[in-house]
N, C-alpha and C positions, 0 to 999 in steps of 0.2 A: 085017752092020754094026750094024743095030737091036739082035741077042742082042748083041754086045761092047758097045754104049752103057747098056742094061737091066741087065748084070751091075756096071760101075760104078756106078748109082744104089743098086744095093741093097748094093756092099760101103760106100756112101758114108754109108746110110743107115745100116745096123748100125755103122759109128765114130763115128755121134752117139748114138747109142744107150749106145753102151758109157762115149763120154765123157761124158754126162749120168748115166747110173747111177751111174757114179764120184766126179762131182760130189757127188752125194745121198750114195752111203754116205760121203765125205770129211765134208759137211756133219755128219752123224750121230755121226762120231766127235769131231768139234770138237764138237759142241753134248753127246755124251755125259754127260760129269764134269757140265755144269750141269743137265740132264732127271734125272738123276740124285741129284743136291741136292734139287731141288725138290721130287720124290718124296717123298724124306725129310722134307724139312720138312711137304709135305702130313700125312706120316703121324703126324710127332712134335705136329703142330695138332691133328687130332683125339684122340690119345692123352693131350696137354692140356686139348683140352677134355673126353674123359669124367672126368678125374682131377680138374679144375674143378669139373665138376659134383658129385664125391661130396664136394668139398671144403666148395661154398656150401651145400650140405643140412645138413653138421657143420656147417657158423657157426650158421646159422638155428637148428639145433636149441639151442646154445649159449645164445645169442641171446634166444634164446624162455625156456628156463629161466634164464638170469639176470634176465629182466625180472620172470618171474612172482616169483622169491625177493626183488626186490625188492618185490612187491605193488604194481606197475605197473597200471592197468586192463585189460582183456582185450584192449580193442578198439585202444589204445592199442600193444599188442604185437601185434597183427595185423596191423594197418598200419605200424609199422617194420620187421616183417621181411619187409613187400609190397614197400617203399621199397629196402630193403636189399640184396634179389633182385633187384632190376632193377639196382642202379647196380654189385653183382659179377660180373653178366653182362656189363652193359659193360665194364668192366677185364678182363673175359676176353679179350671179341670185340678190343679194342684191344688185347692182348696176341698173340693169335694171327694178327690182322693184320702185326703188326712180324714177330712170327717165320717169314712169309713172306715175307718182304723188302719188304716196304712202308714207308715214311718213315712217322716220327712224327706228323711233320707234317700228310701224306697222309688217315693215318687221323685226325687229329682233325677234319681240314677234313672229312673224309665221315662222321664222327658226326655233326658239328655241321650239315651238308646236312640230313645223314637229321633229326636233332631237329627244325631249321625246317621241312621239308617235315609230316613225322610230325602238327607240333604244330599247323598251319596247317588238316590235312586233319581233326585229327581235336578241335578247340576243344571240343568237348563233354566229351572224353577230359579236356583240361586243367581244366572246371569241377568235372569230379566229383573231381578229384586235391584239387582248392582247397575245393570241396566237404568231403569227408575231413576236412583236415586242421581247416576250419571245426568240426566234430562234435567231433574229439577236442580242440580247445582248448578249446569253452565245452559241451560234455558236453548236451547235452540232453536226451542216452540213453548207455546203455551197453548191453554186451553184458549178457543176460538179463531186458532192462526190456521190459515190454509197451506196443509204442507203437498209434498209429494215425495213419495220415498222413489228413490232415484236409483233402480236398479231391476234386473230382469225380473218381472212378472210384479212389478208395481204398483203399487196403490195412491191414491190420492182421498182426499177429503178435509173438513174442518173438523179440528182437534175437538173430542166432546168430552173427551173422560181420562185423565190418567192416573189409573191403578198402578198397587206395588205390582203386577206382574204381567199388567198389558195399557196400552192404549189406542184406546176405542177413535174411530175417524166416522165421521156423517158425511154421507156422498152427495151428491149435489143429485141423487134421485133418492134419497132419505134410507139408506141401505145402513149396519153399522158395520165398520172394517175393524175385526181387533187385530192389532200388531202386538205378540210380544215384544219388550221391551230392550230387550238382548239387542233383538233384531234393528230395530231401531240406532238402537245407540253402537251399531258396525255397521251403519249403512248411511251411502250418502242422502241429506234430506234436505230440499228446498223450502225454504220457507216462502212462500209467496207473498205474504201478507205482513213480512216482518219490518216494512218501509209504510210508509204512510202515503206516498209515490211509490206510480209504478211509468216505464217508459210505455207507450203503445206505440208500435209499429204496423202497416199495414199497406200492403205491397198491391199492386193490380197493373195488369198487364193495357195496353193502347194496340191499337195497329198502327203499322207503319206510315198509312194517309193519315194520320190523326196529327193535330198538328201539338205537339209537346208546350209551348209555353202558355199554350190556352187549359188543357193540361194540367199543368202546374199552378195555372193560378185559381182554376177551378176550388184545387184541392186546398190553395192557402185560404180561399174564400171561406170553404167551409169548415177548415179549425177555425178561423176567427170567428165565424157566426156560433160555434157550439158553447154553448154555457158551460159545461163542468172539463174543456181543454186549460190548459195552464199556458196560454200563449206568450207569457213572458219567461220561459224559460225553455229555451233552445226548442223551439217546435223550428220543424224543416221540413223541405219536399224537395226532394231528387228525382233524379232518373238512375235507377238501381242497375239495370243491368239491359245488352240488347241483345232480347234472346231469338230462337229462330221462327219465333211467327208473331213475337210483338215486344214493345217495347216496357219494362217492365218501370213502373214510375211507384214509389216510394213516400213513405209520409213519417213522420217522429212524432210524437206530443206527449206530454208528461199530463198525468192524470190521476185523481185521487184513485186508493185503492180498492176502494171498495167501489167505485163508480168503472174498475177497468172495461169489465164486460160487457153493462150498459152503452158507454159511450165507443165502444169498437165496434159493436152491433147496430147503435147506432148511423156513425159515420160510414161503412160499408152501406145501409141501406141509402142514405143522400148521395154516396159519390155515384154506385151506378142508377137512381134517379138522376140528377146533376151532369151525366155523361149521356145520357140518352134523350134528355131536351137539350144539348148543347152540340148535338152529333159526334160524338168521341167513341168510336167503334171498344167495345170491348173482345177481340177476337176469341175464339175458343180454337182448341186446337185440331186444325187439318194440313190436308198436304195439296199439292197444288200440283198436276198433272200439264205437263204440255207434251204435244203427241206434235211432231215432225213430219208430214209429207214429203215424199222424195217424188221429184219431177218424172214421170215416165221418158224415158229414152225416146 
């Protein structure tokens, strides 16, 4: 009686069996035509988006040479085609959203999610954007200018790049410095480069037996002999200061700017040549002891 009850459970058990597999490949063929779309579309999205992609590199490149033909600023075109590349992405990303079957709608409300969320998390992201756009309205620098941001823990270098949300500096040992642009645009910055002149100054101390107007005319001798000084406009030599172990004697001369370095590098190496076949002591700094004998009683 048990084996006749036990063969019923199990033929009872294999007819659910058989009717739930049924179930599932019925479901399978129903849902086929749509798993099968979707596919599709999945694939025709990416196949969008690589053909997207080679498409916004051709705008940009476009982009980029119509700005420059209009003789646009550098940095000016840098950052509209930073600007340009994000907002074509997004026309993509919302394009390949819909062609998945996603509402209009849908996707604008979950861009517009994602930008509040985005913009909330990352306010620094949005200064240095505001930042940016700050630099290329009122120009403070351009791309190739030598700046120096003027404040504790400093940097320097020629401007090489400026992006919506940094600008990159070349150091004069080939390093790249990014400065957000926030930062930038709340801090003080010298432009060095922003004159076509620049003053050169450049001080050097005498001893006291050195006689000053030999001296002085040493040093006028040698602005007029230098090719790239601008002696027609206010070059001067002084006597700067008289300090406690020599006399400090002084020089001015106006100089192109890109020649500043050259021609101060320069003129340092002729004056103390110039001073030591002329006998012009250049003293370095000591002290000078005199010791007093007292007369024995």
């Amino acid at each position: 009686m048990e084996i006749i009850q036990n063969a019923d459970v199990q033929d009872i058990n294999v007819d659910q069996v058989k009717e739930e597999a049924g179930r599932i490949y019925t479901y399978i063929q129903e849902q086929m035509p749509s798993l099968i779309g979707f596919c599709v579309r999945v694939v025709m999205a990416i196949i969008l988006f690589l053909v997207a992609r080679k498409l916004i590199a051709w705008v940009l490149r476009v982009l980029k040479k119509s700005l420059t033909n209009m003789n646009v600023d550098k940095g000016v075109i840098q950052f509209a085609c930073s600007i340009a590349k994000l907002v074509l992405y997004l026309l993509v990303i919302f394009n390949i959203g819909i062609s998945l079957g996603i509402k209009e709608s849908s996707v604008a409300a979950l861009l517009g999610t994602a930008g509040v969320t985005v913009g909330l998390a990352l306010q620094g992201g949005l200064a240095n954007v505001a930042g940016g756009v700050m630099i290329l309205l009122f120009k403070p620098f351009q791309v190739g200018d030598y700046i120096i941001q003027d404040q504790a823990n400093g940097c320097e270098g020629t401007v090489s790049k400026i992006d919506m949300y940094y600008t990159t500096l070349l150091s004069v040992d080939n390093k790249n410095i990014v400065i957000p642009n926030g930062t930038l645009a709340n801090s003080t910055v010298i432009n060095v480069t922003a004159r076509n002149h620049r003053r050169l100054e450049i001080k050097v101390g005498i001893s006291y037996q050195s006689d000053i107007h030999q001296a002085r005319n040493i040093l006028e001798k040698i602005l007029l002999d230098d090719p790239d000084t601008k002696t027609d406009s206010e070059m001067v030599v002084f006597v700067d200061e008289l300090g406690e172990s020599s006399v400090i004697m002084g020089l001015r001369v106006w100089v192109e700017t890109e020649q500043y370095w050259p021609v101060k590098w320069r003129l340092n190496q002729k004056i103390k040549e110039e001073f030591d076949a002329r006998g012009i002591e250049i003293p370095y700094r000591q002290m000078d002891v005199h010791i007093h004998h007292e007369e024995e009683r």
